[in-house]
Each structure stands twice: as structure tokens, then as C-alpha cells.
N, C-alpha and C positions, 0 to 999 in steps of 0.2 A: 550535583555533578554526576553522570551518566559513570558508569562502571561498567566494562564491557564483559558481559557471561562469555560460558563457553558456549561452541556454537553446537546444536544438535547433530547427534550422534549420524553420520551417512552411511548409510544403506549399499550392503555389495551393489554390483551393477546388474541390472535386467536384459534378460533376453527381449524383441523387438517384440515377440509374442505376447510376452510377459505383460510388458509394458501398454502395447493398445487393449490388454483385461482390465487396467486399473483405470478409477474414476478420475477423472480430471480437474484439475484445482484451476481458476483462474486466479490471479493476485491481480489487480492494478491498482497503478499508482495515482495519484489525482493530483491534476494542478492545474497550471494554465502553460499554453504553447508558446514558443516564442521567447527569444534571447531579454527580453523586458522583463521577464518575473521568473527567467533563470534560476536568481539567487535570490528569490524571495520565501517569507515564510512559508506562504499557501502553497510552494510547490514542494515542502519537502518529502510529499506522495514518492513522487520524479524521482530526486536523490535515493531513498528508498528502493525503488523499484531497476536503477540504475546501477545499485551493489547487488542486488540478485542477478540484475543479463553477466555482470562481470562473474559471478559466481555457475552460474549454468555456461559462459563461457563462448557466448551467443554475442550475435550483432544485433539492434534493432531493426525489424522489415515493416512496410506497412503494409496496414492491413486492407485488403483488398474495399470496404468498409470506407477507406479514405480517413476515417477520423479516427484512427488509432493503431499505434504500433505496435508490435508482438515478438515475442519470441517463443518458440514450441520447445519442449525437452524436459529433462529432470530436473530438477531440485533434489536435492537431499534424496533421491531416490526415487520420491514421487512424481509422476506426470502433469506435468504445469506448461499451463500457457498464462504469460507474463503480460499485463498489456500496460500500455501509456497513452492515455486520452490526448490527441490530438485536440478536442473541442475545447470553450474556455470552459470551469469550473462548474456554472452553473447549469452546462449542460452535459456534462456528466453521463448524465443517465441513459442518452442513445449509445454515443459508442459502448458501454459495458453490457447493456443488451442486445446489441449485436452479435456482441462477442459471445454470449453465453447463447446464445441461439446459436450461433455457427459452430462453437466446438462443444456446441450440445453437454452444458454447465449449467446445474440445477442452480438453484441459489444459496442450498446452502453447502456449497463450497465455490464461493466466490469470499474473494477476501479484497476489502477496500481497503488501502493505504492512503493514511488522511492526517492535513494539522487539527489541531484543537486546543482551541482559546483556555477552555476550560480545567485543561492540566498543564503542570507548570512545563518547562522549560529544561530539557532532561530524564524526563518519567514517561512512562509508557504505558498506556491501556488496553488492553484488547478483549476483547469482545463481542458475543454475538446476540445479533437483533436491537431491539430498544427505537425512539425518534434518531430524527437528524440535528436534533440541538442545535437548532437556525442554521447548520452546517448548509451551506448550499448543492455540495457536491451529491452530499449523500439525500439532500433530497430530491433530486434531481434522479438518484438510482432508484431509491424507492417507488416514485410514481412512472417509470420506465418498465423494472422488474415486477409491478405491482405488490410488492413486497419487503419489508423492513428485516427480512429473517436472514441476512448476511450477515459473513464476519466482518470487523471492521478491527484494524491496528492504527488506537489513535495516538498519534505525535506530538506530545505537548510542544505547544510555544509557547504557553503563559499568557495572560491579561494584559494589553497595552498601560503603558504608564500614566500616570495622568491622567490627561482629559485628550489624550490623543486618539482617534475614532480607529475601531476595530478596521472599518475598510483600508486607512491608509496603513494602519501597525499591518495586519498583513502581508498587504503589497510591499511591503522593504523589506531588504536583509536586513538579516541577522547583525546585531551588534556583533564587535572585532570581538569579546569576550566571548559569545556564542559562537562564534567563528570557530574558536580553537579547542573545544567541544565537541562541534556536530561532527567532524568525522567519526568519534566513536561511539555516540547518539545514533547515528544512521546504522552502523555496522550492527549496533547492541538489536534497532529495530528490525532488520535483516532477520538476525539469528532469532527472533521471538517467531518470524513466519518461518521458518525453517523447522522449530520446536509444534507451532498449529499443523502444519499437515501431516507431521509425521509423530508426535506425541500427544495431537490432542487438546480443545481447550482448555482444562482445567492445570493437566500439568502444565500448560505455556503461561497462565494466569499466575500461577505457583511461583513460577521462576521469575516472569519478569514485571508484572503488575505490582507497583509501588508508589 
């Protein structure tokens, strides 16, 4: 069961000056588009990325790009441009290089918001470099950025049950019991990207990798 920390500490506010000296962080969120996989597992990139526009205080605009939405402005203090892949999952990897070529984002401070099979349902990892662990999204950014050496914050969903196949357990929601969970699952994963740009990975691994 997900316990919600405290959210990292924000930052007075910055002069405009201030702010266009500092390096810029992209976060996006990964999923698939469209009211179909809304409220499925694989999008909870989206939900993620969704509690940061409301936190920066932003609407979503698209991106000139066409395959992906953005919002510019702070976080926590730091300069972030927030994106939402417009494309399905497995292609991924154009719009985020786009993105990072137009607000000229090295890669490693691009942060990927992603599910994963492989941690349970609750728990949080994060991250930086390593494969895509059959991930499709992130391999899709890999062979786009030509490089593995991003962060990534990954969002356990857990192992399908049974003999039920990863492609369909994904594509559905969340059981009613997960249900009443994820909003503070999503919030806890929020404030871990909040604690990466502005404290760093080791202390964000400290706090919330479990």
C-alpha cells in the first residue's frame, strides 16, 4: 500500500532572467492517446504527468510537433517543460525527441514517466540509464535519442495474474481495489519527480525507492 511522503521542499520564486539561465528538465509522461486506454494501466505515465500540469498550474497546449502536448514553467522551482505523447506507446521515441531538440534537452535531464510489470503495484523506482526491459515506450526513446542514459520513474503495476497475457493486463484498468489507492500512488509518484530535479537522484532513491 502506497504511503504518501512529503512533497519536496519549493524553491522562492525566480526572476524571468533567473529562470531562462537555468538548464531545462523535460518529464513526460508515456501512454497511449485517446479515451480507450484512458484508465488503463499503461497510461499511468498520463495520470502522473496530469498531477504535475495541475501542480505547475498550466493547461495542456500542443505541441507545434503535433504529437505531443506541453506545458512550459516551474516545478518546484526548476524550469520544466512537461510533455504528453500524443503517439501510441510504441512510438514514443519521436515525439520526445522532438521535444528535446526544440527546447534544446540534453538527455540526461529528460525524465520518462512509465508503467512496469516488473515492480509490484504500489512501489516506485527510479532511475537513471539501464535497457527497456521489453518496455516498448522506452525503447522506442532509446533508438530516437540514440541513447539509454535518461531518467526514468518507474510505476509498478505488478505481474498479470494467472495466465492472463501482459498485452491484455495492461490495456485494462486497474481493479476497484487499485482504484482506491492510485490517487495517492500517482501524488507519492509526482512528489519523487519533484525531489529528482531539485534534490537529485540518490537522495529521491533514498526517499522513495522501495
Amino acid at each position: 500500500m502506497a504511503t504518501l511522503r512529503p512533497r519536496a521542499k519549493r524553491r522562492s520564486p525566480q526572476s524571468p532572467s533567473d529562470l531562462a539561465k537555468q538548464v531545462t528538465w523535460l518529464v513526460v509522461g508515456l501512454g497511449n492517446p485517446g479515451p480507450t486506454y484512458a484508465s488503463t494501466r499503461h497510461n499511468v505515465g498520463y495520470l502522473v504527468a496530469d498531477v504535475l500540469a495541475a501542480r505547475m498550474g498550466a493547461s495542456w497546449k500542443s505541441h507545434k510537433s503535433g504529437r505531443a502536448e506541453v506545458i512550459e514553467g516551474r516545478l518546484a522551482g526548476e524550469r520544466v517543460v512537461l510533455g504528453r505523447c500524443r503517439s501510441f506507446m510504441n512510438e514514443s521515441g519521436g515525439p520526445v525527441s522532438a521535444l528535446a531538440k526544440f527546447f534544446d534537452v540534453e538527455p540526461d535531464h529528460v525524465i520518462a514517466i512509465h508503467d512496469e510489470l516488473d515492480i509490484d503495484f504500489g512501489a516506485l523506482r527510479i532511475k537513471f540509464g539501464g535497457g527497456d526491459n521489453g518496455h516498448n515506450g522506452l525503447k522506442s526513446i532509446r533508438q530516437s535519442i540514440g541513447t539509454g542514459d535518461f531518467y526514468r520513474v518507474r510505476v509498478g503495476i505488478g505481474r498479470p495474474p494467472g495466465r492472463q497475457s501482459v498485452h491484455d493486463f495492461v490495456l485494462k484498468p486497474y481493479s476497484a481495489a487499485e482504484r482506491k489507492e492510485l490517487p495517492t500512488y500517482v501524488e507519492e509518484a509526482a512528489d519523487a519527480i519533484e525531489s529528482l530535479i531539485t534534490q537529485g537522484l540518490e537522495a529521491t532513491q533514498s526517499a522513495f525507492n522501495r
